[in-house]
C-alpha positions, -999 to 999 in steps of 0.1 A, spaced: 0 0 0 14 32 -12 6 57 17 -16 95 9 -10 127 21 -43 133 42 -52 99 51 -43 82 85 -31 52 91 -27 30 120 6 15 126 30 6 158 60 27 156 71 13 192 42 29 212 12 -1 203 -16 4 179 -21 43 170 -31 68 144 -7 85 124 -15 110 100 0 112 65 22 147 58 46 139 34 38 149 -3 27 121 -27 56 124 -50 82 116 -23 56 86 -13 55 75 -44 93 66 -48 107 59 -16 98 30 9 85 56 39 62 85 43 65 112 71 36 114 99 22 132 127 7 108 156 -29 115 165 -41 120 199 -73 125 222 -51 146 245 -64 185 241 -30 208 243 -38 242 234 -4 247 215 1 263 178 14 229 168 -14 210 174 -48 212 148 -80 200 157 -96 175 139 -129 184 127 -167 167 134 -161 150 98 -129 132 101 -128 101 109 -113 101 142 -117 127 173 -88 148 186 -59 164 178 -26 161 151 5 167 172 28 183 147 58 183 168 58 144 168 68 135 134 87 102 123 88 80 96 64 55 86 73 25 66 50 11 41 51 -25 62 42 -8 94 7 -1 81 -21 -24 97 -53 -4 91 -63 26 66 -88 50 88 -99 76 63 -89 106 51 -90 140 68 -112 169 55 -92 198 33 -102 221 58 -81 199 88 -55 195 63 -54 237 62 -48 237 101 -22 207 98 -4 225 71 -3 259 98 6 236 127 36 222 108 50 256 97 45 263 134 62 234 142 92 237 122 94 274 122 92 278 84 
């Protein structure tokens, strides 16, 4: 499975079964063997780096864009959905945020 910027996945990258959320542009995802992600979390910080997910996602909570890793293409047990283009707006302002760009 080739992962998609938007979608989240669930995968255990060492902490047991969570959601991660795709951030990495499709081209890069495309060619090479891992995508970048941002873990998901019910935990409410009120922090610049953290975006809400909306009522018509498909999960509830938050995508903590200071924990990013790497997600290999293996890893993935489960595709949740895809987040709404108006989440993906605040993800894209909690990552600038995040990595001061």
């Amino acid at each position: 499975m080739i992962p998609v910027r938007g979608r989240v996945y669930r995968a255990d990258l060492g902490f047991g079964l969570k959601p991660w959320l795709v951030v990495s542009n499709n081209a890069r995802n495309n060619v090479i063997d891992d995508c970048l992600v941002a873990r998901i979390t019910t935990t409410r910080r009120d922090l610049p780096s953290w975006a809400p997910l909306a009522a018509g996602d498909p999960l509830a909570g938050y995508v903590n864009c200071d924990d990013l890793g790497p997600l290999y293409r293996d890893q993935i047990v489960a595709d949740l959905g895809a987040l709404s283009m108006r989440t993906m707006m605040e993800v894209g302002r909690a990552l600038r945020h995040a990595l001061a760009l």
